[in-house]
C-alpha positions as CSV (number, residue, x, y, z in Angstrom):
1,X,0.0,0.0,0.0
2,X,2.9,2.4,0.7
3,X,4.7,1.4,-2.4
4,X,1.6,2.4,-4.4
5,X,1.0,6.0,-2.0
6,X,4.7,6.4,-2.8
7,X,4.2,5.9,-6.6
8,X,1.2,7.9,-7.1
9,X,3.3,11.3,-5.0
10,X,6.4,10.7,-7.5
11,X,3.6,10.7,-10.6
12,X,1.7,13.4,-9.2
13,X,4.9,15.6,-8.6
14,X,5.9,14.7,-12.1
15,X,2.8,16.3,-13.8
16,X,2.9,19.0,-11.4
17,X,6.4,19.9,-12.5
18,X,5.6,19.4,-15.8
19,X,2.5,21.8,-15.2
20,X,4.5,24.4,-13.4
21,X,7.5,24.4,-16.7
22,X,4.6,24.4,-19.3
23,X,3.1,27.6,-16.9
24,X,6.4,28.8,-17.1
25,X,7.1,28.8,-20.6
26,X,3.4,30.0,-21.8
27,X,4.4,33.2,-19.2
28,X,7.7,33.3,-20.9
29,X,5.8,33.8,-24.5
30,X,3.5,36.1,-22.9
31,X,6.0,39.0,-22.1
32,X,6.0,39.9,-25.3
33,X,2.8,40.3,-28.0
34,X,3.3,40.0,-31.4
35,X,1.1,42.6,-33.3
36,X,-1.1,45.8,-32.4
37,X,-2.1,46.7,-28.9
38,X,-1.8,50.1,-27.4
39,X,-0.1,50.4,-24.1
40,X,-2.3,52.6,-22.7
41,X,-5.5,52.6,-24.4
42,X,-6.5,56.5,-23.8
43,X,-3.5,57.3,-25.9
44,X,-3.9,55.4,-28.9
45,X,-3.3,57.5,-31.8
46,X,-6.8,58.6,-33.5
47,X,-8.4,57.4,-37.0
48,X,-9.9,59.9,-39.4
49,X,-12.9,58.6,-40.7
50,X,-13.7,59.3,-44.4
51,X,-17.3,58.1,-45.8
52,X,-17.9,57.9,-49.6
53,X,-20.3,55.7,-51.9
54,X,-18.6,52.2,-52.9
55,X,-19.7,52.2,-56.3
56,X,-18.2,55.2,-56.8
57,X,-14.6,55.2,-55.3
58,X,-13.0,58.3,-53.7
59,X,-9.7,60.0,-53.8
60,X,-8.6,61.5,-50.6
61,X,-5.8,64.4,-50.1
62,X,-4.7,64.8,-46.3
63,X,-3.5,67.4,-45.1
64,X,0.3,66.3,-44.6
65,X,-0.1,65.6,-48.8
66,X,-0.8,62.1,-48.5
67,X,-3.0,60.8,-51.3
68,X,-5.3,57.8,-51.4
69,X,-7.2,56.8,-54.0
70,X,-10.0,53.7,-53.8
71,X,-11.3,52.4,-56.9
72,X,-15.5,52.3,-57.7
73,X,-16.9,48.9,-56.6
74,X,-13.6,47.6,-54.8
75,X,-14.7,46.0,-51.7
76,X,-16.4,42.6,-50.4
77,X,-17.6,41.5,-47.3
78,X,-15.9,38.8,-45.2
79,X,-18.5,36.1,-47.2
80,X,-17.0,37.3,-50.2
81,X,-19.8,39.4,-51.5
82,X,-19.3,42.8,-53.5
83,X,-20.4,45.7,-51.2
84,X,-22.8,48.3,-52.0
85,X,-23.9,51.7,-50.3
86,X,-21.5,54.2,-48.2
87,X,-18.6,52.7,-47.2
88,X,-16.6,54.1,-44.0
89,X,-12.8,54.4,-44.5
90,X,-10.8,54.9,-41.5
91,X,-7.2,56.3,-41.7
92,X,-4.3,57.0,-39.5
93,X,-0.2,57.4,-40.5
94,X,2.6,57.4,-38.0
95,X,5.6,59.2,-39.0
96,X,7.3,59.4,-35.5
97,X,8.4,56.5,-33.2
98,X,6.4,57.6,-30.1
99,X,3.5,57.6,-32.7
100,X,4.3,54.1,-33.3
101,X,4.5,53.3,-29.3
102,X,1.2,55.2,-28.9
103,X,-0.8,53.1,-31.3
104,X,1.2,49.1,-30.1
105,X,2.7,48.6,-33.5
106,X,5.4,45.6,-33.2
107,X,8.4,46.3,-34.7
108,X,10.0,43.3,-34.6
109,X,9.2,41.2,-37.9
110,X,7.8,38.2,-36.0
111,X,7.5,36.6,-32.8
112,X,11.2,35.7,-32.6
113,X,12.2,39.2,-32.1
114,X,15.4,38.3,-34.2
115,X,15.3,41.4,-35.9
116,X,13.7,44.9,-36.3
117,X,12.2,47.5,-38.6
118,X,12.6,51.2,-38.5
119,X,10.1,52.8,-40.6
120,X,10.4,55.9,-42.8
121,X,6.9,56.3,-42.9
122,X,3.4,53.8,-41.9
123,X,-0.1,54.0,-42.5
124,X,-3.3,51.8,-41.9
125,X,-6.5,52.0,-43.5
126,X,-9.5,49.7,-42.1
127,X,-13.0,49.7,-44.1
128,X,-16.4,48.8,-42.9
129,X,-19.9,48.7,-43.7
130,X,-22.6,48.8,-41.0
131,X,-19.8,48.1,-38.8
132,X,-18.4,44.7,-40.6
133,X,-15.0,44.6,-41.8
134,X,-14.6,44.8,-45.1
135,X,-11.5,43.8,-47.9
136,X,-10.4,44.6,-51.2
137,X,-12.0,42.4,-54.0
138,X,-9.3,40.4,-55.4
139,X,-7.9,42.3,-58.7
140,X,-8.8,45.3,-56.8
141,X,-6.1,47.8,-55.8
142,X,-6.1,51.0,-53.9
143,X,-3.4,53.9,-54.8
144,X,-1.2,55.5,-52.1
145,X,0.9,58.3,-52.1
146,X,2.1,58.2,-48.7
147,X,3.4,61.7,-47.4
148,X,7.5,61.6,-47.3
149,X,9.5,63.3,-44.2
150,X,12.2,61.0,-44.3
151,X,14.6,60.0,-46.8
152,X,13.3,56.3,-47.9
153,X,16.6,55.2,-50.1
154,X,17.1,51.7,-49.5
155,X,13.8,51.1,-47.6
156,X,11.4,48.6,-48.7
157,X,7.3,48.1,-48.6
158,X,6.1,46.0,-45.5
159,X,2.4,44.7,-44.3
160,X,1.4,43.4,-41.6
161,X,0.1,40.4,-42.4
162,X,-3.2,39.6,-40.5
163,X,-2.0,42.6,-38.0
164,X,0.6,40.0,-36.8
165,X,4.2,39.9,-39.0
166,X,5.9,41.7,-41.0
167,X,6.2,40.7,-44.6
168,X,8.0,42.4,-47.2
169,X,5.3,43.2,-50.0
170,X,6.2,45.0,-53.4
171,X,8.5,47.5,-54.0
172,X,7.2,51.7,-53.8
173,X,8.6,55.1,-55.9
174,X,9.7,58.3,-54.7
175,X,8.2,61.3,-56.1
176,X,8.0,65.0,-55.9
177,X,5.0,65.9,-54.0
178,X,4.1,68.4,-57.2
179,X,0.3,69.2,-56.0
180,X,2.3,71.0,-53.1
181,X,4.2,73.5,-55.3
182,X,1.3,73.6,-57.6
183,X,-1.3,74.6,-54.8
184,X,1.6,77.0,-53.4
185,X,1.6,78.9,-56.9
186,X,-2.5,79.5,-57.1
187,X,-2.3,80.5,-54.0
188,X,0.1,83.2,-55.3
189,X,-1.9,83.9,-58.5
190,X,-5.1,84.5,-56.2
191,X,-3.5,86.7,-54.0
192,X,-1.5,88.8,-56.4
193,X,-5.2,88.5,-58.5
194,X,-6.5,90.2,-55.0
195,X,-3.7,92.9,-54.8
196,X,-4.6,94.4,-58.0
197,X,-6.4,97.5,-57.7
198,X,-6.0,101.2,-60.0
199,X,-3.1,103.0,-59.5
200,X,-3.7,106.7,-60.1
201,X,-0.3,108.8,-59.7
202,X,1.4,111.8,-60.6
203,X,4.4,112.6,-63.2
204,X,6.4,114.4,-60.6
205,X,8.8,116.7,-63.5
206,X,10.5,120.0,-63.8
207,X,8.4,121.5,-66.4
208,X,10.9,123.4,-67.7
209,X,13.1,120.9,-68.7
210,X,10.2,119.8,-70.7
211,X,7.9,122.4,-71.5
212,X,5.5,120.4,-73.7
213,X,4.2,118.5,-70.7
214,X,2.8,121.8,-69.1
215,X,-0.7,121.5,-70.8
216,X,-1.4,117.9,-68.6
217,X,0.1,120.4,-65.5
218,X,-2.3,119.2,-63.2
219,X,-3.7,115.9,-64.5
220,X,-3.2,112.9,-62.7
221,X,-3.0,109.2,-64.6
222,X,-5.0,105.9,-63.6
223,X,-3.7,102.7,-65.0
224,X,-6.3,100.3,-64.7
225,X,-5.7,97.2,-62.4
226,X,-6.2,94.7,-65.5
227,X,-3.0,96.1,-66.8
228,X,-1.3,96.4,-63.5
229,X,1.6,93.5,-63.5
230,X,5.1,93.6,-62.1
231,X,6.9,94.9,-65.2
232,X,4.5,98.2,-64.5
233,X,5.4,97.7,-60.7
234,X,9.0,98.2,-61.8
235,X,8.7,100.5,-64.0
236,X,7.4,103.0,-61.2
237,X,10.5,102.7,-59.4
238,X,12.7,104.3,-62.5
239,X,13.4,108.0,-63.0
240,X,12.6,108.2,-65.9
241,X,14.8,111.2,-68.4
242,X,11.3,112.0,-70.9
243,X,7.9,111.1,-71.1
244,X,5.6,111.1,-73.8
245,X,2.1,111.5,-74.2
246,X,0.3,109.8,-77.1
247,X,-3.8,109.4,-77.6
248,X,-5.0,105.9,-78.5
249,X,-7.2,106.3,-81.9
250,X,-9.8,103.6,-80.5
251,X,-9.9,105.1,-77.2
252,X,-11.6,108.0,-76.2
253,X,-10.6,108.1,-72.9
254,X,-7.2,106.5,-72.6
255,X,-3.8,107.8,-73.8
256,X,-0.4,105.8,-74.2
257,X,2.6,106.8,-71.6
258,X,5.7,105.9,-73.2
259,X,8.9,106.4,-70.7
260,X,12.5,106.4,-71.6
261,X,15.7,106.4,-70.2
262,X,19.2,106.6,-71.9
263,X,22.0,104.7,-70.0
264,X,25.7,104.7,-71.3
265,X,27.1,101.5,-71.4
266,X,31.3,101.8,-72.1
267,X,31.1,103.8,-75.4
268,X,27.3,102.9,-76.4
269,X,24.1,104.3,-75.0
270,X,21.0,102.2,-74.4
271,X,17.9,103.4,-74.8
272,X,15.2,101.8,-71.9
273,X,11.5,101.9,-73.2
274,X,8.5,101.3,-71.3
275,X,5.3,102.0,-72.1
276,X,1.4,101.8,-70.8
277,X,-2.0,103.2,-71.2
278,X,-3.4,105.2,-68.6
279,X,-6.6,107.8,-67.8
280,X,-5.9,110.8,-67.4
281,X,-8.0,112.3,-64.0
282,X,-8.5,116.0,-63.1
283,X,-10.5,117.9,-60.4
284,X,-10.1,115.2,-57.7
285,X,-11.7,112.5,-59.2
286,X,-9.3,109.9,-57.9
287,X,-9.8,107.2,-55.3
288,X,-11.2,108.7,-51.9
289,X,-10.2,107.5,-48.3
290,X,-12.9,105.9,-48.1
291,X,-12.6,103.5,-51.1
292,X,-8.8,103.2,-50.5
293,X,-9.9,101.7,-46.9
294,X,-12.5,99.3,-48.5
295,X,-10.4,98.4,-50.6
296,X,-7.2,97.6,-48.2
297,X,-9.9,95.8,-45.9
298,X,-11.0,93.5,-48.6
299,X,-7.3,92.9,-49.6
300,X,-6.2,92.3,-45.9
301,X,-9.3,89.4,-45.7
302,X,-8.1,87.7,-48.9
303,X,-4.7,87.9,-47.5
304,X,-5.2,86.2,-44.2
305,X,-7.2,84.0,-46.2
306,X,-4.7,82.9,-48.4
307,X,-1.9,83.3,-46.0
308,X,-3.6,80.6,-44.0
309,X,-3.7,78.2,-46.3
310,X,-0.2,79.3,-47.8
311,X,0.7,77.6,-44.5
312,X,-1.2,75.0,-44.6
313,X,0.3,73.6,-47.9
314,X,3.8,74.3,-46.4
315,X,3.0,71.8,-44.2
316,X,2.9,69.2,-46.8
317,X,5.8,66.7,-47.2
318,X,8.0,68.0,-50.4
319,X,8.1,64.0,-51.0
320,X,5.5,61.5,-51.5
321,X,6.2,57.4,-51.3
322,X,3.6,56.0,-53.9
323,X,2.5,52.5,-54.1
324,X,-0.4,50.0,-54.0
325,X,-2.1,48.1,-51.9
326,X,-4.5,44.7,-52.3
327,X,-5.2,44.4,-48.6
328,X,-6.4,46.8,-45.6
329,X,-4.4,46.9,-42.5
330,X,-0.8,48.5,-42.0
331,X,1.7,49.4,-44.6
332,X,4.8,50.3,-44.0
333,X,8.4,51.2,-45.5
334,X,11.0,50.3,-43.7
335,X,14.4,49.0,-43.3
336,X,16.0,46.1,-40.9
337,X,17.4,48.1,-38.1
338,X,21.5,47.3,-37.5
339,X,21.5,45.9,-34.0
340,X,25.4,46.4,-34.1
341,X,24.8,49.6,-33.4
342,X,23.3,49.1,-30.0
343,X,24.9,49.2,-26.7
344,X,23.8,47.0,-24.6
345,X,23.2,47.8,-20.6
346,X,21.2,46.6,-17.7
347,X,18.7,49.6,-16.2
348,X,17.3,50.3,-12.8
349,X,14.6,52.7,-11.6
350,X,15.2,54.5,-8.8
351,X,11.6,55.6,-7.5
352,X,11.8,58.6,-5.2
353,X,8.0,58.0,-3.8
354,X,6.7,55.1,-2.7
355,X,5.1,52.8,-5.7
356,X,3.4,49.4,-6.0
357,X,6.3,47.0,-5.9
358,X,5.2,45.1,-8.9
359,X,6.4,48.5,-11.3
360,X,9.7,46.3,-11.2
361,X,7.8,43.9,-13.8
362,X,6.5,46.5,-16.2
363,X,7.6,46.6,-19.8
364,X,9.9,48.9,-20.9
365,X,9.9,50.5,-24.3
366,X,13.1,51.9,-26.1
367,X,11.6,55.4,-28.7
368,X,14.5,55.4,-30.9
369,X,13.4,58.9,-32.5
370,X,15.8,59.3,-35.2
371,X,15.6,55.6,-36.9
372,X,11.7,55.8,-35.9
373,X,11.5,52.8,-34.0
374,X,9.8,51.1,-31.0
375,X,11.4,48.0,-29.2
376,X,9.8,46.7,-26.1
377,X,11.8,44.7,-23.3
378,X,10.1,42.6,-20.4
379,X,11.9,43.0,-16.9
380,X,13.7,39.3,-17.5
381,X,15.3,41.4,-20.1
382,X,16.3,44.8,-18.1
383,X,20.0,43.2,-18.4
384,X,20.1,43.7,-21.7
385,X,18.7,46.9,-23.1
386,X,19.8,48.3,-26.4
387,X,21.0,51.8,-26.7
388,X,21.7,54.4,-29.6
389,X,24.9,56.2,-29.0
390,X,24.8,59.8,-30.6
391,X,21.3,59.2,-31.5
392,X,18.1,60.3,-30.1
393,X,16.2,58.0,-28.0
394,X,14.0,57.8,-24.8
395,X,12.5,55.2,-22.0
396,X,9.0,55.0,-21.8
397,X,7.9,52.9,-18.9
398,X,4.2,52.2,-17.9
399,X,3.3,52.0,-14.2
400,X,0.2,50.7,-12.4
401,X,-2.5,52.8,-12.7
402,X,-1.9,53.7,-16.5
403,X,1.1,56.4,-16.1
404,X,3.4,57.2,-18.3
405,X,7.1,57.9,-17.4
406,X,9.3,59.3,-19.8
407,X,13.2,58.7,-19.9
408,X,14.2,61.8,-22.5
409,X,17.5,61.7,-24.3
410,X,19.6,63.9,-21.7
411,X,18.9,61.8,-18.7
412,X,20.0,58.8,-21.1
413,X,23.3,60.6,-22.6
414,X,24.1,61.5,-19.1
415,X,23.9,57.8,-17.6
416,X,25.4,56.4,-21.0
417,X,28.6,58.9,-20.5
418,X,29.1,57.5,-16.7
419,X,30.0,54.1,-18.8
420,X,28.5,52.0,-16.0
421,X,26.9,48.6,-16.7
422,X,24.3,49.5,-15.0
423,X,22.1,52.4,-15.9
424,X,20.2,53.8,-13.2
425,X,17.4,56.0,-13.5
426,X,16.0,58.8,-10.9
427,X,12.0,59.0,-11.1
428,X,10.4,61.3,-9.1
């Protein structure tokens, strides 16, 4: 009886070991997650939503210049079926690592986290219809111009295949962001169209250098604002040497100015010509105060109008990264990130206040701003933490309760200079 008591313990303590290491392992896998999930879900980064009608399509221009452009007809839902009615498009981009961070992106290409991606530029697009998830008919493609503010040289397209791994997916091209330049210049064109107004002035001469002028004594001239362009706005800024006054034979009103000016060039003189028709004006019948100040306050509107939007176009990336996609979910163009180039050190925090002991077990996550980039360590790896020497980079760490604490780049340069092996941090 005691030999069997004795057998069943050892085989019970057997599976319970076994338990405990399979317990063990499953926690092990568990320090990590492979895919999207925000690490603090109040700061997730936002979707716009866009709604347009799926048999017709829609092209969308973002602010930061990024195009997209969905085809009529292009999406089924998940039995397969080709979906009618408004379609709801929502859209987000991350251009910045703490972006990236905010949202839960993996940046590791798979669960191994063997290797990582630093992006030059993401976005994620997720349709629906009556709430349902919806996908790109196969032979469908959408068009994206993706808004550029890093050079991509040597990057390649990603997706994140069923919001999980990273798989390298087509190739993309780098173009000028042209609409920017071209939306700059009409801008331009409408304001200088909004400058243009009369100009009435005087010919301010000595009369008796040039007598023959002394019958328009008195007269003032009013160029009309259709003929008002730079090469006038110039011309008002010569002195001129003679002017000439000649009547238009289809005009009743107007006459034609015609200015010159003699310059010596070495032994040759060149003779500078320009001429315009203008009205001439007497007895005070130019623009009065009144219209001048309409006419400035109408200006000033178009102007702040324009100047507005003049900024709002600057804002645009000067470089778009254009490809296309057959799937929703994330894209991404991104390169393998050279892990050579870390330094490697173990980190402590150092909490001034009192906190929940079990802060010691929170994730931390390396923001390596400058190669955009997000890599989260577990505490079993707090040993080994990769830094960026000479590049920017920060700690975030997320303690009970939801709280963010940052680690910025001079606390890090300062404990990286101290060349410990141990890194450790003051929190306050």
């Amino acid at each position: 009886m005691k030999k069997h008591l004795i057998k069943f313990l050892v085989a019970a303590l057997s599976f319970l070991s076994v338990f405990f290491l399979i317990k063990l392992n499953k926690k092990d896998k568990e320090d990590y997650f492979q895919g999207i999930r925000p690490p603090i879900s109040s700061m997730d980064l936002p979707f716009d939503t866009y709604v347009f009608d799926a048999d017709k399509g829609t092209t969308i221009e973002r602010p930061n210049g990024t195009m997209i452009r969905i085809p009529a007809n292009a999406f089924v839902d998940s039995s397969g079926n080709k979906v009618n009615g408004k379609v709801v498009l929502k859209v987000r981009e991350f251009h910045q690592a703490n972006d990236i961070f905010r949202a839960g992106i993996s940046m590791s290409i798979d669960s191994s986290r063997t290797q990582f991606l630093e992006s030059a530029g993401m976005i994620e697009l997720r349709a629906f219809s009556n709430s349902a998830a919806l996908e790109l008919e196969e032979g469908k493609e959408a068009e994206i111009s993706l808004a550029s503010f890093r050079d991509a040289a040597g990057y390649q397209l990603y997706h994140m295949e069923k919001d999980k791994n990273w798989i390298v997916s087509d190739t993309f091209s780098i173009l000028k962001n042209t609409r920017k330049q071209n939306m700059l210049d009409s801008l331009q064109l409408v304001l200088t169209h909004a400058s243009k107004q009369d100009i009435i002035f005087d010919m301010v001469t000595n009369l008796e250098d040039v007598p023959y002028l002394k019958a328009f004594d008195g007269l003032k001239w009013k160029i009309s604002k259709k003929d008002v362009d730079d090469e006038l706005m110039n011309a008002m800024r010569v002195n001129w040497d003679e002017v000439s006054v000649k009547p238009l034979l289809l005009s009743k009103s107007k006459y034609r100015l015609v200015f010159r000016k003699t310059m010596s060039l070495r032994d040759t003189d060149l003779v500078k010509e320009y001429q315009v028709n203008a009205i001439p004006i007497k007895n005070r019948a130019e623009i009065t105060k009144n219209e001048m100040n309409f006419l400035y306050q109408n200006y000033d509107s178009v102007k702040l109008l324009v100047d507005a939007e003049t900024e709002r176009v600057k804002m645009q990336a000067d470089l778009v990264n254009s490809f296309k996609i057959n799937k929703m979910g994330i894209w991404n163009y991104d390169k393998l990130m050279n892990l050579n180039d870390l330094v490697y050190r173990e980190i402590t925090f150092n909490f001034k206040k009192k906190i929940d002991s079990q802060v010691t077990k929170m994730n931390v996550y390396a923001i390596y701003l400058d190669n955009n980039s997000v890599i989260e360590y577990a505490y079993k790896d707090w040993k080994k933490i990769g830094f960026l020497k000479n590049r920017k980079m920060q700690l975030n760490l997320i303690i009970p309760g939801g709280k963010l604490i940052k680690i910025d780049e001079d606390k890090i340069l300062d404990a990286l200079g101290n060349k410990a092996t141990n890194l450790i941090f003051d929190i306050e």
